[in-house]
VOVEX-71201 format. One line per 2 residues: number of its first residue (from 1); their letters; for each residue y, x negated, z negated of C-alpha. Coordinates in steps of 0.5 Angstrom, whole numbers. Each point is the difference from the previous one (the first is absolute). Example, Ala and Ser with C-alpha at 12.3 -4.5 7.8 and 13.67 -1.06 7.14 Angstrom:
BEGIN
1> as> -9,-25,-16 ~ 7,-2,2
//
This chain:
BEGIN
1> xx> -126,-31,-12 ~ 2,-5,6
3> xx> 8,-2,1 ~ 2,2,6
5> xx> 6,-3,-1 ~ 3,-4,7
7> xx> 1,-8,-3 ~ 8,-1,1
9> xx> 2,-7,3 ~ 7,-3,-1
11> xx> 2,2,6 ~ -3,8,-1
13> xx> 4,0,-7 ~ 6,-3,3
15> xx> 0,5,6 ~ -1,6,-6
17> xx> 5,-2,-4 ~ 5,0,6
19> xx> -2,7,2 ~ 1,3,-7
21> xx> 7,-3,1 ~ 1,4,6
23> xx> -1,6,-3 ~ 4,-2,-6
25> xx> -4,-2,-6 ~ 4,-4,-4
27> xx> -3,1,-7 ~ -7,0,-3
29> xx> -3,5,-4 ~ -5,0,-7
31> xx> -5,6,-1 ~ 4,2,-6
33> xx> 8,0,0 ~ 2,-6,-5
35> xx> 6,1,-4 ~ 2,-9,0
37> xx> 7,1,-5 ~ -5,3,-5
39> xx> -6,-4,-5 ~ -7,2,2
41> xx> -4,1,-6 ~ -6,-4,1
43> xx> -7,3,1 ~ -6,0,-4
45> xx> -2,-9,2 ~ -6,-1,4
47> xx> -6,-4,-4 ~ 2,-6,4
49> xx> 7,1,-5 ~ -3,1,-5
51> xx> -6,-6,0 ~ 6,-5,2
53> xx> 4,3,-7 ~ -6,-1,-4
55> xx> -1,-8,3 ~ 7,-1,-2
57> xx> -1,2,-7 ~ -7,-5,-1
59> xx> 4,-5,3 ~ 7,1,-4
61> xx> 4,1,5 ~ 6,6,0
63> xx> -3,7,2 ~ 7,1,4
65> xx> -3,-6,5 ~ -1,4,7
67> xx> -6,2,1 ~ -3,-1,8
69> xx> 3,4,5 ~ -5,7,1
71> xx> -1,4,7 ~ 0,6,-3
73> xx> 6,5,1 ~ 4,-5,6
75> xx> 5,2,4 ~ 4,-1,6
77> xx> 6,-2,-5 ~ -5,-4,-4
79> xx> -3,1,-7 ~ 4,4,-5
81> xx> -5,0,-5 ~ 3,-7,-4
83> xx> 7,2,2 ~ 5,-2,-5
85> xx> 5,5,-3 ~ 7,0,4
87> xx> 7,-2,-3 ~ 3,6,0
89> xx> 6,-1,0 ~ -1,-4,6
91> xx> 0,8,4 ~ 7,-1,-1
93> xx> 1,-3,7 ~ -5,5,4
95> xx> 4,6,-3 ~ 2,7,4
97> xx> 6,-1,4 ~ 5,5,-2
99> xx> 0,5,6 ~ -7,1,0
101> xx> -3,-1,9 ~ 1,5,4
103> xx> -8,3,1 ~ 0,6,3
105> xx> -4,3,7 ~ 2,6,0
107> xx> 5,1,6 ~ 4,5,-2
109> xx> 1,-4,-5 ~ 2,-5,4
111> xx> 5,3,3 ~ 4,2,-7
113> xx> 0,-7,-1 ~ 2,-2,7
115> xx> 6,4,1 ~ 2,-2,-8
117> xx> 3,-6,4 ~ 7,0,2
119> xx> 0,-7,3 ~ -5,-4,4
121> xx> 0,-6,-5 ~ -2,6,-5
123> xx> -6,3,4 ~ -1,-8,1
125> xx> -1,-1,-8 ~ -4,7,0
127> xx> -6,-3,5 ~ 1,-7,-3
129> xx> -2,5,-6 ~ -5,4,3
131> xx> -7,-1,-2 ~ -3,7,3
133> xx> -3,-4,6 ~ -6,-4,0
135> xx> 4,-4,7 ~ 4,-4,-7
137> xx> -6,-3,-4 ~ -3,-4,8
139> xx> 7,-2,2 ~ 5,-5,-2
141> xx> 7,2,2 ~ 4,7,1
143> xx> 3,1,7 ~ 5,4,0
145> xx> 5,-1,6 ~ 3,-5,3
147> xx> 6,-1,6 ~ 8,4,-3
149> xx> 1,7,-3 ~ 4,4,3
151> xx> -2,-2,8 ~ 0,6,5
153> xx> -8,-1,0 ~ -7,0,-5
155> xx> -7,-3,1 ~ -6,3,-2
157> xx> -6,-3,0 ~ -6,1,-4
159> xx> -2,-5,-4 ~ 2,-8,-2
161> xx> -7,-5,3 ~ -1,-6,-2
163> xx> 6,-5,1 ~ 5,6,-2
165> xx> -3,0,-7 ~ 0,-7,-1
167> xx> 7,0,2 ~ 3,7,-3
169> xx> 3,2,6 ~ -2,5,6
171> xx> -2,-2,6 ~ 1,-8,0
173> xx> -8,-1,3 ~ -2,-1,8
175> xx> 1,8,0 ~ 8,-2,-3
177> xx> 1,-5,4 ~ -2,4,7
179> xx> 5,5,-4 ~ 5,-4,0
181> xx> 0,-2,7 ~ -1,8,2
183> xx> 7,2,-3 ~ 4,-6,2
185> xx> -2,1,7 ~ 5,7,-1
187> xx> 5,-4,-4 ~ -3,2,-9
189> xx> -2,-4,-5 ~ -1,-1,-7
191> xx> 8,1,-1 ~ 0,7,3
193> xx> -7,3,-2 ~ -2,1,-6
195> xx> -7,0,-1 ~ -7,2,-5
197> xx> -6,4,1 ~ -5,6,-3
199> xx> -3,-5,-5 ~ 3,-5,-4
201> xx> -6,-4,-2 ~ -5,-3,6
203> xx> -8,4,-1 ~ -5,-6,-1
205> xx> -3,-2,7 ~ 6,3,4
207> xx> -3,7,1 ~ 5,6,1
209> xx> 2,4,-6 ~ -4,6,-1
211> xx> 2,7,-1 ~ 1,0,-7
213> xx> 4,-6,1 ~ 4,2,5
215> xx> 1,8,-5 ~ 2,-6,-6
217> xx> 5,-4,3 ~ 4,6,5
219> xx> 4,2,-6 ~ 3,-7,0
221> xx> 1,-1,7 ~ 4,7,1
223> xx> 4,-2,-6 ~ 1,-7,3
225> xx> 3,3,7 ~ 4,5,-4
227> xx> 3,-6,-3 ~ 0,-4,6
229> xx> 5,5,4 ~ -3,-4,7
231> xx> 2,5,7 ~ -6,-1,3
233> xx> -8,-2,-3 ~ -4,-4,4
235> xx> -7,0,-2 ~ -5,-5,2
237> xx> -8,0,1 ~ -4,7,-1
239> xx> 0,0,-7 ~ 6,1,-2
241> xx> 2,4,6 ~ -6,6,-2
243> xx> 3,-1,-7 ~ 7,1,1
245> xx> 0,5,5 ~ -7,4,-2
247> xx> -4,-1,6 ~ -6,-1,2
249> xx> 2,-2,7 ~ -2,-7,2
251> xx> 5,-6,0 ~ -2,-1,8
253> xx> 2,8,1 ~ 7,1,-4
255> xx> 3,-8,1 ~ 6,2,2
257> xx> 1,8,-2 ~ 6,0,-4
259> xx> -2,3,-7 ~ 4,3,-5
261> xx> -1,-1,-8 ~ 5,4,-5
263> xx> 1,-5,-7 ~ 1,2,-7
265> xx> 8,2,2 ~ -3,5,6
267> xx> 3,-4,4 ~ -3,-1,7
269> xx> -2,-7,3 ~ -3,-1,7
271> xx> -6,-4,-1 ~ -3,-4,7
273> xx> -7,-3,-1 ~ -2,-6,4
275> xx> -6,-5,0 ~ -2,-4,-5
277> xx> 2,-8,2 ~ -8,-1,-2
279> xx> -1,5,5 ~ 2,-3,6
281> xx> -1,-7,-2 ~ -8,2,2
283> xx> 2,5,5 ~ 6,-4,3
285> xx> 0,6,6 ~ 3,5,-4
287> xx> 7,-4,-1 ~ 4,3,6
289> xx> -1,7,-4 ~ 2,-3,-6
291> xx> 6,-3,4 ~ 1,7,2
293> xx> 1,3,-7 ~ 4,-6,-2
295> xx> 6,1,6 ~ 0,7,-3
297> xx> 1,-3,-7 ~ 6,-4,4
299> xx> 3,5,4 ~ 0,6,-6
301> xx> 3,-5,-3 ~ 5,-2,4
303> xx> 3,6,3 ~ -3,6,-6
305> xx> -5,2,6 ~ -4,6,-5
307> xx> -7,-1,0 ~ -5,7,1
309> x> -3,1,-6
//
């Protein structure tokens, strides 16, 4: 049969290989799972094995001299049939830690486990934990807040992007930046907000969490604004904003519609939905609305002005 297969050039690989990252491949994958921490038992030797054994014998050379390398049975993680036996004990070093991970995906799970933490830092260590979520294995770090608990106003975006995961810490890219720049304007800062998102771990390629995602992670973002005790939230962007508020109405529509969220202690807290900075940093003609929902932000806060729901 004729190979139709395309003839890649350096070029073509190199392009393949960065969309995979994009998508997220970060390992390669034998047909077959192989369990490295235990010693292969070889296979029947292949006649070219067994030739180069018994020239070995006519010329007095030591059977154990290794034989050539043979094609059969390779894999990506190279051939296994020659392996040597493993010190055991040297599996001492990858021994289980003593609490097992976190690996459910089961949200009303999730939610047991969310509302066990009694302090921030404890829900912190819980989805430091967490291994429930494909989100962990493509990123590099957990971003979890950032700004001062205990300030009068919350932010919640929807996912750290690629700065963010560098670095830990929500909202510190061009989007944090022009963040920033938007709060000062009504005298706020990372010393009186406190800030986080829906997800904890950047989705490979920057996409928007998934509704799956979203259903995952809701349990320890009510548990994250239970403890936080904010007076007002304000979330960024559509994602969050649907999520929060459970709406399906656009982020265009409901910017600057007051909202209400109920936390875990039922306590009720007035949500204001505004665009997300990398909106408007492509629509610049959409800032004098966000300035709008700002002044209103300032004025509720300033004289208590009690926003409709």
């Amino acid at each position: 049969m004729e190979n139709t297969a395309p003839q890649l050039d350096q070029t073509m690989i190199a392009e393949a290989l960065r969309l995979q990252i994009a998508f997220g491949v970060d390992e390669t994958i034998s047909d077959a799972p192989i369990n490295h921490y235990q010693a292969q038992k070889p296979k029947n030797p292949s006649p070219e094995v067994l030739a180069h054994q018994d020239n070995a014998r006519d010329q007095g050379a030591p059977e154990s001299a290794n034989p050539p390398p043979s094609n059969q049975g390779g894999t990506l993680h190279g051939n296994t049939h020659d392996a040597p036996s493993l010190d055991l004990s040297a599996q001492r070093v990858f021994a289980a830690p003593q609490q097992a991970p976190i690996a459910t995906s089961d949200a009303h799970q999730t939610e047991k486990l969310a509302r066990s933490a009694q302090t921030i830092e404890a829900l912190k260590t819980i989805l430091e934990d967490f291994e429930g979520s494909a989100l962990k294995r493509t990123a590099k770090n957990t971003v979890f807040n950032d700004g001062v608990v205990g300030s009068r106003v919350m932010l919640i975006g929807e996912a750290p992007g690629r700065e963010e995961d560098r670095a830990g810490k929500p909202f510190i890219g061009q989007s944090g930046q022009m963040l920033d720049r938007m709060f000062a304007a009504i005298g706020l800062d990372r010393t009186n907000l406190y800030i986080t998102n829906l997800t904890p771990w950047r989705p490979a390629g920057d996409r928007s969490p998934n509704d799956a995602e979203i259903e995952l992670f809701m349990p320890f973002l009510k548990q994250h604004i239970t403890l936080a005790q904010p007076d007002i939230i304000v979330t960024i962007g559509a994602v969050s904003t649907k999520a929060l508020l459970e709406t399906d109405m656009g982020i265009t529509k409901i910017r600057g519609q007051w909202g209400i969220v109920t936390d875990y202690n039922e306590r009720q807290i007035p949500v204001l939905p505004i665009f997300h900075p990398a909106f408007l940093l492509r629509t610049p003609t959409r800032k004098a609305e966000s300035w709008a929902d700002l002044c209103a932000l300032r004025a509720w806060l300033d004289k208590g002005l009690a926003p409709h729901a």
